[in-house]
C-alpha positions in Angstrom: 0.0 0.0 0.0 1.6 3.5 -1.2 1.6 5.9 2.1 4.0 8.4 0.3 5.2 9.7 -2.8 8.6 12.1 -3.7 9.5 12.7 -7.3 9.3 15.4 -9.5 6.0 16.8 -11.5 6.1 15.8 -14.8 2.3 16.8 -15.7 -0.3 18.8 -14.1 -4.2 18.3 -15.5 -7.5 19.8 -13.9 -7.7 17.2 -11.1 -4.4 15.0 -11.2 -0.5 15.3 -11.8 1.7 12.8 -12.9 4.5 12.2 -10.3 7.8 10.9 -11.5 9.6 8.8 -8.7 12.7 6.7 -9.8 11.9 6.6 -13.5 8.2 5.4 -12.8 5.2 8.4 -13.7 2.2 8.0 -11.0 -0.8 9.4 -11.9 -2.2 11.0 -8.4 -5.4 12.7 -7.7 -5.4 16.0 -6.0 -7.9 18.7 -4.3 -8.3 21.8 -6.4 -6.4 23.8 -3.4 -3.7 21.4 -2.9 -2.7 21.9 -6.6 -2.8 25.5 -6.6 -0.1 25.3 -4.1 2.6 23.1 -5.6 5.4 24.3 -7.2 6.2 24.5 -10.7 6.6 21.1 -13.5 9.8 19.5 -13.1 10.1 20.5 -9.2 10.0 18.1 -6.6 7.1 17.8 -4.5 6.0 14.9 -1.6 2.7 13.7 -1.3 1.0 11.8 1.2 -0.8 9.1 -0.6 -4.2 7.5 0.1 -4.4 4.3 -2.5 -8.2 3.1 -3.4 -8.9 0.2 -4.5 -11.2 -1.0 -6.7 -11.8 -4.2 -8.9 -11.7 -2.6 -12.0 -9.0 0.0 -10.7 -6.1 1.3 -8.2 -6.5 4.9 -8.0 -3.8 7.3 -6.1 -4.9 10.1 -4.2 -2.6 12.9 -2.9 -2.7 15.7 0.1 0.1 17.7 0.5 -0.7 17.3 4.5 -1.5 14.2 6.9 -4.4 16.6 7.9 -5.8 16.5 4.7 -5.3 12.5 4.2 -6.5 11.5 6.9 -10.2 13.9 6.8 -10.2 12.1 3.3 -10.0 8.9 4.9 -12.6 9.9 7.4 -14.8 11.6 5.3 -15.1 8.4 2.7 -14.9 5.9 5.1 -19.1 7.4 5.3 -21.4 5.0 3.4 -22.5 7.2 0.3 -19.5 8.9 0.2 -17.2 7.8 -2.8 -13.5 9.3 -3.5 -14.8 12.1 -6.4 -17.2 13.7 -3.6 -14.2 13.2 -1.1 -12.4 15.3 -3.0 -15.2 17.6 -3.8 -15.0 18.1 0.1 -11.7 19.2 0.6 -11.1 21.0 -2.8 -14.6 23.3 -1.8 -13.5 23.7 1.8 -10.3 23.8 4.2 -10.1 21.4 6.9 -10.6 23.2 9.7 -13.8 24.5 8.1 -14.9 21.2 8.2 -14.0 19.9 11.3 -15.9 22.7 13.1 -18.9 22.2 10.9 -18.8 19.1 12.1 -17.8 20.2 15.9 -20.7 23.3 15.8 -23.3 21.1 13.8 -23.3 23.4 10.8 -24.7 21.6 8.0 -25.2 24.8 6.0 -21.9 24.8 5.6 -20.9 21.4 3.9 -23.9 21.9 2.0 -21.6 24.5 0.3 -19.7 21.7 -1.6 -21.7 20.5 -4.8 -23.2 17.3 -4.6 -23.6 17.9 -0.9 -27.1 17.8 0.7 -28.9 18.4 3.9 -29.2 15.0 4.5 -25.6 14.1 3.7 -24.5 17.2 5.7 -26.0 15.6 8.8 -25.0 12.4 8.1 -21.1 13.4 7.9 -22.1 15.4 11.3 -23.4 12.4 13.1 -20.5 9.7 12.0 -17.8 12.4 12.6 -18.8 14.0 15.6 -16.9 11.6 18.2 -13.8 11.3 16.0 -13.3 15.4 16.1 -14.6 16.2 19.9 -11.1 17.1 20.8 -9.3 18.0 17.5 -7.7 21.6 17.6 -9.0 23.9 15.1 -5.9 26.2 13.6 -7.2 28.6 10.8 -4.3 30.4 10.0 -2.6 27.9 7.1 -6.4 27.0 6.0 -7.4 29.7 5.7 -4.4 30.8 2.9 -5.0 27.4 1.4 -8.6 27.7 1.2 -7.8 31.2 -0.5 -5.6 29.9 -2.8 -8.1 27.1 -4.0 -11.3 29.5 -4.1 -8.6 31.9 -6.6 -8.2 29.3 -8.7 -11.4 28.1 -9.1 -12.7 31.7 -9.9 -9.7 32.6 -12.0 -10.4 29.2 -14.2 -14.0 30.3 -14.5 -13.3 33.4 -15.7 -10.9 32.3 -18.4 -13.4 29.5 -19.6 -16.2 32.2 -20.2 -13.6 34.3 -22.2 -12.7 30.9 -24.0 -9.9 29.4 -22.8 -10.1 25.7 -22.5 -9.4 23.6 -19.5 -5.9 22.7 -18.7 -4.4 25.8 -21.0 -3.9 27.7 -18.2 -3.3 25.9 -14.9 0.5 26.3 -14.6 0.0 29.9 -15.3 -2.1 30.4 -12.9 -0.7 27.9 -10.0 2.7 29.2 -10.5 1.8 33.5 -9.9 -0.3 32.1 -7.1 3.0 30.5 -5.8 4.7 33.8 -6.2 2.0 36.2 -4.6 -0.2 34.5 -2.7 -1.9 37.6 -2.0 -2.8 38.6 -5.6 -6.1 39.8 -6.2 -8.6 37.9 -9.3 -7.9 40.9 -11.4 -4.5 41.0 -11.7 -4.4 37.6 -11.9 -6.6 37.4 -15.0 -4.5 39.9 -16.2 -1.4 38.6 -15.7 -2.4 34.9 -16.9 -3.8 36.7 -20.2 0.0 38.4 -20.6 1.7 35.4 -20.2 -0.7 33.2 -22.9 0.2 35.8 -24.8 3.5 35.5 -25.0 3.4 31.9 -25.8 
């Protein structure tokens, strides 16, 4: 069973990267927010790895934090709740966001993630309620993380509805993320449209 991964980035899509470790490319499924934080193709990057297996398939899922992994885990270890809407989860949400919907009771807040309903909402609520009694809650590297994610997902909006085609412009984007975390939408449009430009 593959816990970890450490190679290099030889691809980035909408949902996955392909990780080169030791001459071998793993094909690894990330949140929306983790991607929008790793660095640049060719760089090396580790990944904690939950591997899901199938009978059809053996599917790689990677969190660039045991946090992350393991509310994965917990999340999909919920009868219903497959891998895709795992990751729906924690791409649409940071994990201290959940963990206090689920500490507070908040369902109107993991109904915020498509394909999450009321019902759902309060069943993750009831099976996850004991396992997060006690867990801290620290917002400060969420919160940027969640940031980052919600960026991205806005800035690839905005470039579909003016055109651009999934997958043309995710390293531009993840990479002036990288370098200014705290860039605002429009000058990252801006900025994204330069560099296509150039290319």
């Amino acid at each position: 069973m593959i816990a970890m991964l450490e190679g290099n980035i030889e691809y980035r899509g909408e949902d996955h990267i392909v990780l080169s470790v030791a001459g071998v490319g793993y094909r690894v499924f990330l949140p929306l927010s983790n991607i929008s934080t790793l660095p640049e193709d060719g760089r090396p990057v580790k990944l904690f790895i939950h591997t899901h297996v199938r009978e059809d398939a053996i599917n790689l899922f990677g969190f660039v934090s045991t946090t992350d992994r393991e509310l994965f885990m917990h999340v999909t270890s919920i009868s219903g709740i497959g891998p895709r809407l795992g990751m729906a989860i924690i791409s649409s949400l940071p994990a201290d966001d959940i963990i206090q919907a689920v500490q507070f009771r908040d369902a109107a807040m993991l109904t915020r993630v498509p394909g999450i309903g009321k019902k759902t909402a309060e069943r993750i609520i009831l099976e996850l309620s004991d396992r997060f009694k006690k867990t801290p809650v620290v917002r400060s590297v969420s919160t940027a993380k969640s940031r980052a994610g919600s960026l991205m997902s806005d800035a690839l909006s905005a470039l579909q509805n003016l055109g651009f085609v999934k997958g043309q412009t995710d390293k531009i984007l993840s990479s002036l993320i990288l370098e200014n975390p705290d860039i605002g939408l429009e000058n990252l449009l801006k900025k994204t449209l330069i560099e296509m430009g150039r290319r």
